[in-house]
C-alpha positions in Angstrom: -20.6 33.0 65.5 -21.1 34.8 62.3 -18.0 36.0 60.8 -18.6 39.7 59.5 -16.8 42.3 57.3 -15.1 43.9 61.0 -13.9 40.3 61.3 -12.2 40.5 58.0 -10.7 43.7 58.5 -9.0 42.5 61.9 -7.5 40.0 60.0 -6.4 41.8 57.0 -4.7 44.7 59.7 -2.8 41.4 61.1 -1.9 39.9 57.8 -0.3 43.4 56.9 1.5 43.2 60.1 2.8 39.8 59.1 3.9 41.2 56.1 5.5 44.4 57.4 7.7 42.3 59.7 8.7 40.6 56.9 9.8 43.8 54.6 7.4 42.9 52.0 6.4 45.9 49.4 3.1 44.7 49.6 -0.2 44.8 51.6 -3.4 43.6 51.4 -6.9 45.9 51.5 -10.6 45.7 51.8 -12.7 46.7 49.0 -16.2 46.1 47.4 -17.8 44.8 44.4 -21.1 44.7 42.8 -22.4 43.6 46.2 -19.5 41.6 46.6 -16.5 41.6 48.9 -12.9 41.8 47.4 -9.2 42.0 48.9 -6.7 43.7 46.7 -2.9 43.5 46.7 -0.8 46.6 46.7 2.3 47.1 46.0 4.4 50.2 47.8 7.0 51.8 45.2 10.2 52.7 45.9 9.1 56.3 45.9 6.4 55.3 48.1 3.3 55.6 45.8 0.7 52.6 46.4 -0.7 51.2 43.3 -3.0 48.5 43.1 -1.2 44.9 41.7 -4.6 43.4 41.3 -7.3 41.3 43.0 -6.7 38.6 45.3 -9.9 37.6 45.9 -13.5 38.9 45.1 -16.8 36.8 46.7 -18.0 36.3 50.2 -16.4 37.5 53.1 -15.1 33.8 53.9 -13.6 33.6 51.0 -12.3 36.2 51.2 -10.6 35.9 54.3 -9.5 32.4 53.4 -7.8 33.7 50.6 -6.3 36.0 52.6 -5.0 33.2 54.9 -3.2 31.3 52.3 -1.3 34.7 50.4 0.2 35.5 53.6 1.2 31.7 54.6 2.8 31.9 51.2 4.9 34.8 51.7 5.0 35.3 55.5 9.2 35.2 56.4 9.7 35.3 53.1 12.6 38.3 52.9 11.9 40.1 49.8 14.6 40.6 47.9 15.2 44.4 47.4 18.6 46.3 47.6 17.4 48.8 50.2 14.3 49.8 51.7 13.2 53.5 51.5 11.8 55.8 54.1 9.3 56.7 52.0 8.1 52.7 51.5 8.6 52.4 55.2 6.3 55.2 56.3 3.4 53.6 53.7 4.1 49.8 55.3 3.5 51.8 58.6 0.2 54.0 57.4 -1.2 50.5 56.1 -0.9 48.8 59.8 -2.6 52.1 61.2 0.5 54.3 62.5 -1.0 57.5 62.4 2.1 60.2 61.6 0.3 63.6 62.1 -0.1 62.2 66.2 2.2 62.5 69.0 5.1 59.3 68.8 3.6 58.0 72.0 0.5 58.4 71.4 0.7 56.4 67.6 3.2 54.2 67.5 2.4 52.4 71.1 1.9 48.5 69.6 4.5 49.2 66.4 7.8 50.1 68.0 10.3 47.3 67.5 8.6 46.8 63.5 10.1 50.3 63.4 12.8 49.8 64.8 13.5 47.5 62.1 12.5 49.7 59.4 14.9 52.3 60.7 17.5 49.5 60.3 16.8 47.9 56.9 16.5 52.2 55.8 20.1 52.3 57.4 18.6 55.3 59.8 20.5 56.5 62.7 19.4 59.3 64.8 21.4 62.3 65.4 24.6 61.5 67.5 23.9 64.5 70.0 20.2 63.1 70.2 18.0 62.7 73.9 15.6 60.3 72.6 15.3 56.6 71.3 16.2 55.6 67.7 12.4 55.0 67.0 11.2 57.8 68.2 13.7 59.7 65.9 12.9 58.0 63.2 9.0 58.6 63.6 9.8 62.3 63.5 11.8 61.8 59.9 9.0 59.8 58.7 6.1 62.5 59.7 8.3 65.0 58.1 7.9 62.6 54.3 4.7 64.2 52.5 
């Protein structure tokens, strides 16, 4: 079976997973090269900007994706350590895994839920005491309302 660039962008989506359970800042993305393939590292600031950290790996798609492979065996579980998380880093981590914000809750956030729900922990979010609806949900709504 040939292994393609769709291949290498199912991965990447799962190693950003990985690394959004984990709390990390960072996040991996596709890009190209000069013909070439390349994964970058991002890092999400506090204020929830995205700037490139540099490149992990630039080459074939394999090597790419092998790369890939051993950055997040390095730092999967690894807690980062960071005094609080903020909404506005949460709802990035989110974007990068493919939560789309300007869709209905149940609609976008189907296969993400209890990653949010720990996001809305480590951001120390708690939904409105009078409220008729899950803490997740909740906290999707405050995160859509972040530009």
């Amino acid at each position: 079976m040939k292994y393609t660039k769709n291949n290498l962008l199912q991965e990447l989506e799962v190693i950003n997973e990985w690394l959004a359970h984990s709390l990390s800042p960072y996040y991996l993305q596709h890009g190209a090269r000069n013909g070439y393939q390349a994964v970058d590292i991002y890092y999400i600031k506090p204020n929830g900007v995205r700037s490139c950290s540099g490149n992990l790996e630039c080459g074939t798609i394999q090597e790419c994706a092998l790369a890939a492979h051993k950055y997040s065996i390095a730092y999967h579980g690894y807690k980062y350590p960071q005094k609080r998380l903020t909404r506005e880093q949460a709802k990035v981590m989110l974007e990068s895994i493919g939560v789309d914000f300007t869709r209905d809750f149940h609609e976008s956030a189907l296969r993400s839920r209890t990653l949010m729900l720990d996001l809305a922990k480590e951001t120390k979010y708690y939904r409105p005491k009078n409220a008729n609806g899950s803490r997740v949900r909740y906290f999707f709504q405050n995160l859509a309302k972040i530009n």
